[in-house]
N, C-alpha and C positions, 0 to 999 in steps of 0.2 A: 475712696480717697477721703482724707482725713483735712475737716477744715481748715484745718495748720498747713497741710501741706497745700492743700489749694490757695489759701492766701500766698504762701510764698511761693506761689507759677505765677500767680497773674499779678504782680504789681503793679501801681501805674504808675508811668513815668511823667516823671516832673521837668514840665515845659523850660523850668530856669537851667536844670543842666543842660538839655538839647540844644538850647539856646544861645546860652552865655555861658555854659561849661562849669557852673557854680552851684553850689543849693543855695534853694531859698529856704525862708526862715520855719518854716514844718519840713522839710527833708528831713528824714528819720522815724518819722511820726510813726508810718504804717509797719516799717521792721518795730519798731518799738512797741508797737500793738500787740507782734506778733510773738515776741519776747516773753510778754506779758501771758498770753496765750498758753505758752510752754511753761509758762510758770519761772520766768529767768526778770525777776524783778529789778536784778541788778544791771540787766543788759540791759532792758525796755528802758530805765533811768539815765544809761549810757548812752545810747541812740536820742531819744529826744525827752526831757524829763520833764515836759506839759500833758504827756500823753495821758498820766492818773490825773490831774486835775480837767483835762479836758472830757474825759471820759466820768469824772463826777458830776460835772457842769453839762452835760448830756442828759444824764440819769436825773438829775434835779429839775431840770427844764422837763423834763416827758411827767414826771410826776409830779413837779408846779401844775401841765396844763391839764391833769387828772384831778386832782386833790387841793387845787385853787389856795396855796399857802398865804398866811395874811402877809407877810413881809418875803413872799416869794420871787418876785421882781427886783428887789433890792438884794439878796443872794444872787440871783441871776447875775448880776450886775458885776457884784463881788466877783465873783469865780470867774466870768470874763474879763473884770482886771489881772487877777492872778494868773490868770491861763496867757494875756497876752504877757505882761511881764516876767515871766519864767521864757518863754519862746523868746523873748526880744534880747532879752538878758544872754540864753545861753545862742542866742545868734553872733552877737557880741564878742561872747565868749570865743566861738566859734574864728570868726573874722578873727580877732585876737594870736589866737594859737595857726592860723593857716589851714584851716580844716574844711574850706569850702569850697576850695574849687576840686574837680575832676579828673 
């Protein structure tokens, strides 16, 4: 079994649709992951388009706490603004066009 394919068996589900029947503001995130996976840049950006900046701001934070960057903390910082404002934005979006509830 092919890691692609075992990510899309096991999803986990997201307490806000069981809940209240709606996504919350990362629903998409982990299809989008998996998008990306497959190599379908266009789709992962579709599904949820924090998913590349979150996954830079990942990669920069494990290699800030290797490689002790001098203004690595203040990138940090950076990139969790951009990561929530892309998410908050296209939640917005989302709410906007009727696309979150179930």
């Amino acid at each position: 079994m092919s890691l692609v394919s075992f990510l899309e068996q096991h999803l986990l589900t997201c307490p806000s649709k069981v809940l209240f029947h709606m996504d919350c503001p990362g629903c998409g995130m982990q299809r989008s992951f998996i998008c990306l996976l497959k190599g379908d840049l266009s789709g992962s950006l579709e599904m949820h388009p924090a998913t590349i900046p979150m996954i830079g701001l990942i990669l920069f934070a494990a290699l800030h706490l290797v490689f002790k960057f001098s203004k690595g903390a203040k990138v940090i910082i950076i990139f969790q603004f951009i990561v929530a404002f892309i998410t908050i934005s296209f939640y917005i979006y989302k709410i906007a066009n009727h696309k979150i509830c179930t």
